[in-house]
C-alpha positions in Angstrom: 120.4 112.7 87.9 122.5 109.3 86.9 119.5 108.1 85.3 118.4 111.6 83.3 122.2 111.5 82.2 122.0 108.4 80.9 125.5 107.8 83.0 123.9 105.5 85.9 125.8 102.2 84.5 128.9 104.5 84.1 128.4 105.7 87.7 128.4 101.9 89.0 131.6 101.2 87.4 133.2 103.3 88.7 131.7 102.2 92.1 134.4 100.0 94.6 133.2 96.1 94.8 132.8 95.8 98.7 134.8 92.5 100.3 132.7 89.8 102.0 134.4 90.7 105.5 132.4 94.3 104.8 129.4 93.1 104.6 129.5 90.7 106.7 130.7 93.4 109.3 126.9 95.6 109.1 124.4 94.6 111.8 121.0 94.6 110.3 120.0 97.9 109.9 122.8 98.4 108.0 122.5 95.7 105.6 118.9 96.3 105.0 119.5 99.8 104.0 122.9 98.9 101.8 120.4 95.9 100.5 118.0 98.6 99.2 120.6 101.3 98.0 121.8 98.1 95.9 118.6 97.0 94.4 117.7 100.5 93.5 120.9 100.9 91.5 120.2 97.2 90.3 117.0 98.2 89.0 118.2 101.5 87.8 120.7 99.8 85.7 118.6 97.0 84.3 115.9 99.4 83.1 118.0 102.0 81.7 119.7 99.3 79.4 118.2 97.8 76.2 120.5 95.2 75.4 119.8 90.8 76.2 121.1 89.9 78.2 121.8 92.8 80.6 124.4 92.4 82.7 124.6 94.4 86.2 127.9 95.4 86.7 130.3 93.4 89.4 129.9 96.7 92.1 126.8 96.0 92.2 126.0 92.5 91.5 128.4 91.1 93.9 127.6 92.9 97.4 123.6 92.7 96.4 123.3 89.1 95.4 125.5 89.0 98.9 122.6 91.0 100.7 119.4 88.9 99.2 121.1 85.5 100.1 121.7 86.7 103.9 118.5 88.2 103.4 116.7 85.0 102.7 115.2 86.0 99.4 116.0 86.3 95.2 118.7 89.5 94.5 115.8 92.0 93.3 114.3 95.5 94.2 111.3 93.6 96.5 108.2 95.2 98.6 110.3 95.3 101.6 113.1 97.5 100.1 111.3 99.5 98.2 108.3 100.5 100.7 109.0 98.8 104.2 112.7 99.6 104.7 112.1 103.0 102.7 110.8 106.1 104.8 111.1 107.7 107.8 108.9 110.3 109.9 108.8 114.3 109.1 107.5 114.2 113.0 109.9 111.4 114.8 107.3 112.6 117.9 104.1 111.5 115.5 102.9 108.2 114.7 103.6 106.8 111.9 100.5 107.8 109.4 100.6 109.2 106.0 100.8 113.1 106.5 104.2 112.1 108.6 106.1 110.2 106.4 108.9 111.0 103.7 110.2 108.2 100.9 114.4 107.8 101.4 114.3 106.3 97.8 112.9 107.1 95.0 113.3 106.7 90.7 111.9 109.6 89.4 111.4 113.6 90.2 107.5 113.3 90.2 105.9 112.8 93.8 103.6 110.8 92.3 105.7 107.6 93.0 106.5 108.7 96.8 102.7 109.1 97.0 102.4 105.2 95.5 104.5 104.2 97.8 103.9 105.7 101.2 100.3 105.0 101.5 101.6 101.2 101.5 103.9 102.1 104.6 100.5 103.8 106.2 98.9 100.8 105.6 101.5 98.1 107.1 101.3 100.7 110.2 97.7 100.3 110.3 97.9 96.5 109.6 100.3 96.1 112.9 97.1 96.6 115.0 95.4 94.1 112.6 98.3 91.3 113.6 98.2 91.7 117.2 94.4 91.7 117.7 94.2 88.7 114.9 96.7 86.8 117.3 94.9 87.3 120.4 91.5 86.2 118.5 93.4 83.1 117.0 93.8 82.1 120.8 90.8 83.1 122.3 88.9 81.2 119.3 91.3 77.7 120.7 89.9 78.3 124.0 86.2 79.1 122.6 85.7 82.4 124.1 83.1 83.5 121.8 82.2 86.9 123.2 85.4 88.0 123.8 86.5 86.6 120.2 83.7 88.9 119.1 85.2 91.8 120.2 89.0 91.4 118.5 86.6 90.6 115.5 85.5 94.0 115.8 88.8 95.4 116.6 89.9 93.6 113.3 87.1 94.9 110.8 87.8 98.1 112.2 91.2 97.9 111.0 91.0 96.3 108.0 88.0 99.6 107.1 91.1 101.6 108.4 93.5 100.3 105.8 91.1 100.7 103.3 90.6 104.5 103.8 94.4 105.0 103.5 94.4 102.8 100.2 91.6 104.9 98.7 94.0 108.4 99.3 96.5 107.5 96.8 94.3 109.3 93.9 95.2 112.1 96.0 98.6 112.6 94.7 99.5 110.1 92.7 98.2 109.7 89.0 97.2 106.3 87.4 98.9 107.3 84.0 102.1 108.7 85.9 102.7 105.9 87.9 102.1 103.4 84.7 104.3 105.3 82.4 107.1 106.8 84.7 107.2 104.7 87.9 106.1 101.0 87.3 109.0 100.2 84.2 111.5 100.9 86.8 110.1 98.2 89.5 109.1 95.6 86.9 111.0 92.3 86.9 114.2 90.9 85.4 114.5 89.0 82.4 117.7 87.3 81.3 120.1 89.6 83.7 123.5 88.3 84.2 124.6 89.0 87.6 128.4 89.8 86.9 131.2 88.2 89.2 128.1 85.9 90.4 127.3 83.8 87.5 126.9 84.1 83.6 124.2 82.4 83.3 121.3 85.2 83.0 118.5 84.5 85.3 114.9 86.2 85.7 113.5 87.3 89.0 109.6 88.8 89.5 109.5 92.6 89.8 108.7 94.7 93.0 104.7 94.3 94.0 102.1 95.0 97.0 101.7 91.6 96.6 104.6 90.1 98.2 103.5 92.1 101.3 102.0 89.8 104.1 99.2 92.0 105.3 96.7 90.3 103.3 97.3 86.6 103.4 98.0 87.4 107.1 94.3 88.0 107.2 93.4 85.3 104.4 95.4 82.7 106.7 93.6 84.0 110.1 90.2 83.9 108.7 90.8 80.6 107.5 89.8 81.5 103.7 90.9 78.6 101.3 91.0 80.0 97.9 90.3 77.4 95.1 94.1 77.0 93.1 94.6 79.4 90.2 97.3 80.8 88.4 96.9 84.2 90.6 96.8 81.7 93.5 100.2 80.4 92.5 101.4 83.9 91.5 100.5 84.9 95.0 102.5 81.6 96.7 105.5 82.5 94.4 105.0 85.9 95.8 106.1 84.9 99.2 109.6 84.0 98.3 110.4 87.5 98.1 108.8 88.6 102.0 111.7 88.4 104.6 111.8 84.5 105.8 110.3 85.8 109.4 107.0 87.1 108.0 106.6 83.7 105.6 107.3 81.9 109.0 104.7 83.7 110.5 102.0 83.4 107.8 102.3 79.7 107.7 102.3 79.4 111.9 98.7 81.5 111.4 97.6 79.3 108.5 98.4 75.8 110.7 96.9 77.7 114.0 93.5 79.7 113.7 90.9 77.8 114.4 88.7 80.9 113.9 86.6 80.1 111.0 85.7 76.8 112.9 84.7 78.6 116.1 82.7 81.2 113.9 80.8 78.1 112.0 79.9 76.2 115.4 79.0 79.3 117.5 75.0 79.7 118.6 76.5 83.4 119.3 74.7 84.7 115.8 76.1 88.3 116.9 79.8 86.7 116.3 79.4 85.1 112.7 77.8 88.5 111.9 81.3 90.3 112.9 83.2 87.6 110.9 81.0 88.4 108.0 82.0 91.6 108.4 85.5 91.4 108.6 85.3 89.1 104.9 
């Protein structure tokens, strides 16, 4: 409504500045969800304003740069505000898959851009059975337990075909043009923002993407794929500074650890290189 009014950067003026002590008072949850509310009015702000440099007004500057540095990452709508902390189940019996979930967030009326974004959250779901079974193969590869490395290879293209089928869904309900003209200008990046009662010195942070999810280099890293250094290559490093610290932590422990690829390349077992095939 703030943003159809054209009253959103009104609206956070009139907003009170929470005091350190606050914030530093919220146990996690908490501050991941005021962390999100935040960057959405950040965002909401930014984009609805034509002026350079923008400037993001104190209320909301001050407790959300707050929130990113506790965080661990830059003060910007990211991938795990706007899909990973962002839903919850219509079912809280169900799992979580894509006919159960319902966005908490959202820009715009259309459900085109709830449809964008919950497939994503499907996907991560999908992607935690993925993680454990790539764990268990990273060990079982260390000890040189081909056959049954074979079989969380299976268990592993079997997810990665499930993620798949949930990506190709979101034509379903969610329109290439729609989310290109209506949704994406609201998650795109900052350029020259001033962060008001931070700094004035306007700064530019990358927008919100799929990319700075850690589903696929999770997979990259356990496969032990070494991709020849491009710019997307460095886009997709840069990319990691905006993952909570844990899951960069983790990617770089599977990098360093899975000996996987060299198991698969000195096996005799010609069933196992077929699975890994697969699984590329």
């Amino acid at each position: 409504d703030l943003i159809e009014s054209g009253r959103i950067t009104e609206a956070a003026r009139s907003l009170p500045t929470p005091s350190v002590e606050n914030l530093e008072s919220l146990d996690r949850r908490e501050r991941d969800r005021a962390m999100m509310i935040y960057h959405f009015g950040q965002s909401a702000v930014v984009k609805s304003t034509t002026p350079s440099p923008v400037i993001i007004p104190r209320q909301l500057a001050v407790p959300a740069f707050w929130l990113s540095n506790a965080f661990g990452k830059p003060p910007i709508l990211s991938y795990c505000s706007y899909a990973l902390n962002n839903w919850k189940r219509v079912d809280p019996a169900q799992d979580i898959v894509l006919d159960n979930l319902e966005l908490l967030q959202n820009f715009v009326r259309v459900y085109d851009e709830d449809w964008f974004i919950l497939p994503h959250v499907a996907i991560e779901r999908q992607a935690a059975d993925v993680i454990e079974s790539g764990v268990l193969a990273s060990w079982l590869a260390s000890i040189r337990n081909d056959h049954l490395l074979w079989h969380m290879l299976s268990d592993i293209n079997s997810g990665i075909q499930g993620m798949t089928k949930i990506l190709r869904r979101i034509p379903e309900k969610c329109s290439r043009d729609v989310y290109y003209k209506e949704v994406r200008p609201w998650i795109g990046p900052f350029v020259d923002v001033i962060y008001e009662g931070v700094s004035d010195v306007p700064v530019t942070y990358r927008g919100e993407t799929g990319a700075q999810s850690s589903v696929v280099p999770f997979i990259v890293g356990l496969l032990g794929l070494k991709h020849k250094q491009t710019g997307m290559t460095d886009h997709l490093q840069d990319m990691r500074g905006y993952m909570p610290p844990l899951h960069r932590e983790f990617l770089e422990w599977i990098e360093r650890n899975s000996l996987i690829r060299k198991a698969v390349t000195e096996t005799r077992f010609v069933n196992l290189k077929e699975m890994y095939n697969q699984c590329l």
